[in-house]
N, C-alpha and C positions, 0 to 999 in steps of 0.2 A: 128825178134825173130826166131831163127832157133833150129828145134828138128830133132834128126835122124826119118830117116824113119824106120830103123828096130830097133827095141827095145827088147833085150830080159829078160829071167828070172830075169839076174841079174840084169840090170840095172832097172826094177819093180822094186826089192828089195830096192835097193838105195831108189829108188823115195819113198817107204811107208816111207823108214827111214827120209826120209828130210821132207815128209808132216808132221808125227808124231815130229818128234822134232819141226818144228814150232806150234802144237798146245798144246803141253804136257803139260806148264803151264800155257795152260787156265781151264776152270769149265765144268759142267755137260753141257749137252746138252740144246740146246731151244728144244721145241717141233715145227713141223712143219708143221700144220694139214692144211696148203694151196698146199702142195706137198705131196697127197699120193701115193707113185709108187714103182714098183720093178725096178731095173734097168737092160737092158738085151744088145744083145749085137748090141747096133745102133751108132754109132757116124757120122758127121757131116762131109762131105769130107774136106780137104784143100780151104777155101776160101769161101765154102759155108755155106748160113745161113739157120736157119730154124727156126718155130713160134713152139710155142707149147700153150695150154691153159687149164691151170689146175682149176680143177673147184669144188667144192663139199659143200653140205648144210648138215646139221646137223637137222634134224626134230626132233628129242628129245637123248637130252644130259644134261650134266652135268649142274643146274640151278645156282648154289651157287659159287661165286668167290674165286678161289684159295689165294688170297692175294688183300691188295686195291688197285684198278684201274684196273684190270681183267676185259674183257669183255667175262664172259664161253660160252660155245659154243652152247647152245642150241638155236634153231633155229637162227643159224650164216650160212649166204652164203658167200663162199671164192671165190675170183676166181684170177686166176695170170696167166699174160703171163710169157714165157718164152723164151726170144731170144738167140739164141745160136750161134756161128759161127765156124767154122774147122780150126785149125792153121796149122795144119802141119800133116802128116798122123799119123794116130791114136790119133790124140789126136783135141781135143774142148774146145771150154770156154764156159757158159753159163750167162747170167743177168735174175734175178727174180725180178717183180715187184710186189708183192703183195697187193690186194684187200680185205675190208672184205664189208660186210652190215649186221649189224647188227639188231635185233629185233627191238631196237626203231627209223629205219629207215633211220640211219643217213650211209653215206657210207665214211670211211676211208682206208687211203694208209698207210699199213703196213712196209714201209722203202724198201729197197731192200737187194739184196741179190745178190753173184758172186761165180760163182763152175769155178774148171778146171777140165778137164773127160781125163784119158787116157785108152785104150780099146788096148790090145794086139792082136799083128797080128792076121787073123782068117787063115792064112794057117801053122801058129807054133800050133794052139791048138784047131782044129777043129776034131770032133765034142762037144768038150766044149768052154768055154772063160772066161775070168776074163778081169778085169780090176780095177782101183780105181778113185775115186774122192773127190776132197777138193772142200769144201763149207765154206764159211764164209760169215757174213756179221751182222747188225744193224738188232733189232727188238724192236717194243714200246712198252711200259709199260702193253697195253692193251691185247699182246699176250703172252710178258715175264716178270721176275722180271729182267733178266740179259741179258741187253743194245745189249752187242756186244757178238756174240757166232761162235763156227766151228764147222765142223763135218766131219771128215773122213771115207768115206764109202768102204768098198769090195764088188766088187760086182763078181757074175760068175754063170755060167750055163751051161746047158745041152741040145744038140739040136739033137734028131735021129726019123727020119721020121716025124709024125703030133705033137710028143709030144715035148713039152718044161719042164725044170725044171731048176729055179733059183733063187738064196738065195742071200740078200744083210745085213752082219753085216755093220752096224755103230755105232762108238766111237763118242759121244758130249760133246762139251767143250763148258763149260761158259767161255766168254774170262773177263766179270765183274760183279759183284749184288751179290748178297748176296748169291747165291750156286758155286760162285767161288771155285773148287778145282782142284787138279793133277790130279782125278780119274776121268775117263770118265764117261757118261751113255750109255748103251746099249741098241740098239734096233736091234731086227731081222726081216726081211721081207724078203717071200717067196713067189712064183709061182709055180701052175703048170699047166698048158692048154696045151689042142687038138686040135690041126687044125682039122676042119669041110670039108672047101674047100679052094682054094686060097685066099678067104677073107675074109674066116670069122672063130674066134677059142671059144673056150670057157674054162672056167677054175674056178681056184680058188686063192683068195691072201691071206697069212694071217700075219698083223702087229702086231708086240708084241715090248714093251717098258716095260725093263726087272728094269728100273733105275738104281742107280750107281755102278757100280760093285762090289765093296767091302763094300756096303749096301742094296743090295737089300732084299725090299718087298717082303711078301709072296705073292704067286700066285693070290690069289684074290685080292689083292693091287696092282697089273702088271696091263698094258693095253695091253689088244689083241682084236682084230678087226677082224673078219672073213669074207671075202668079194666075193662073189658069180660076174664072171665078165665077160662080153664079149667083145672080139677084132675083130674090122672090118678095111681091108686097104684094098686101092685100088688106083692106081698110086701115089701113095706118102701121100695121106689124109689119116687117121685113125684116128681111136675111139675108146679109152679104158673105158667101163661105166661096174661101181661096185655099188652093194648095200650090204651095209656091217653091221652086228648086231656083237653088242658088247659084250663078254664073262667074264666078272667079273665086279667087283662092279664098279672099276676105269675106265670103258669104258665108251664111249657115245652106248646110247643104238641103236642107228641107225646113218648111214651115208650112202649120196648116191652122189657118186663121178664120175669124167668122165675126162678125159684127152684126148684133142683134138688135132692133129697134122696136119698141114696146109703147104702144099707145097711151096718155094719160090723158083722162077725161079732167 
């Protein structure tokens, strides 16, 4: 499987257009509250692989089940690896395996999941960057009503001296179940953090799920997550740990999350 090494505007362009036509008639989004993250600009060299471990418990959330067979999330620990590997420059694939353990102690596996990342040159768009990624895959009853789902993400951002600033729109599509439509859902996730020192930054994230675009909810019916968060690296290990309180009725009132990143040689 072979991808050019340099890749420019237009050809991005293309590529949204080819992700977007293959998910345009699926449905709304899953939700996807085992991966909360901004996406910034890292990707995976050619060849090489790397762990990641997405984690986060819910101490008081939402009690009452959306639909039957919902498992809501209050006091729900998630936790997912994520293996990724580098195809070819700029660009990565990733496998999600998702974990939950739930309240009455029993621990299930939430199906899996597969993204492809690609991450434009950083010496065409330095000191910003964009990129996009396709995600798709299977999710059970107990996290969705609809089976099989995608989601096309933008992601890009801002890098000059200690500060960071970066914004990821994503479009989800039910690919089947009963919120099967053409119209996406929208959700926005942003950053912005200060390097401290070489390893260590602090910041702020805030997720919002706006629902389907040409129906959305009022603002107090939206979910936004406000998350207070620090980042620690150092040779390649890092840790992203957020505690996040919830801003309108449709939020979980607290989440405390952390994404672990683990070297492989």
């Amino acid at each position: 499987m072979g991808f050019p090494e340099h890749c420019g505007w237009r050809n991005a362009s293309v590529l949204v257009l080819v992700l977007c036509a293959g998910v345009i008639h699926g449905p709304p989004a899953f939700a996807a509250p085992d991966e909360i993250q901004v996406y910034l600009d890292d990707i995976n060299a050619p060849g090489k692989a790397g762990l990641e471990l997405h984690l986060n418990y819910v101490p008081k959330g939402r009690k009452t089940p959306d639909y039957p067979g919902e498992i809501p999330p209050h006091r729900v620990f998630r936790a997912m690896p994520e293996i990724s590997l580098g195809l070819a420059p700029n660009w990565d694939m990733g496998l999600y395996l998702p974990l939950q353990a739930s309240p009455d102690g029993n621990l299930y596996s939430n199906a899996a999941r597969l993204r492809l990342k690609y991450l434009a040159p950083a010496q065409d768009t330095k000191p910003f960057f964009w990129g996009v990624n396709l995600e798709a895959g299977y999710v059970p009853l107990r996290v969705s009503e609809d089976r099989y789902a995608a989601e096309l993400r933008w992601f890009s951002g801002y890098r000059n001296g200690p500060w960071l600033f970066a914004v990821n729109p994503i479009f989800g599509f039910a690919l089947s179940g009963p919120n099967k439509s053409p119209t996406p859902d929208l959700d926005l996730n942003f950053k912005v953090a200060r390097e401290l020192n070489d390893e260590w930054a602090i910041g702020f994230e805030h997720y919002a799920g706006f629902g389907r675009i040409n129906n959305m909810p009022n603002s107090s019916q939206q979910d936004h997550v406000f998350y207070f968060v620090v980042d620690f690296e150092r040779k390649g290990f890092g840790v992203n740990f957020g505690i996040g309180r919830g801003l309108t009725n449709a939020s979980d009132d607290w989440v405390i999350k952390a994404i672990v990143s683990i070297p492989l040689k």
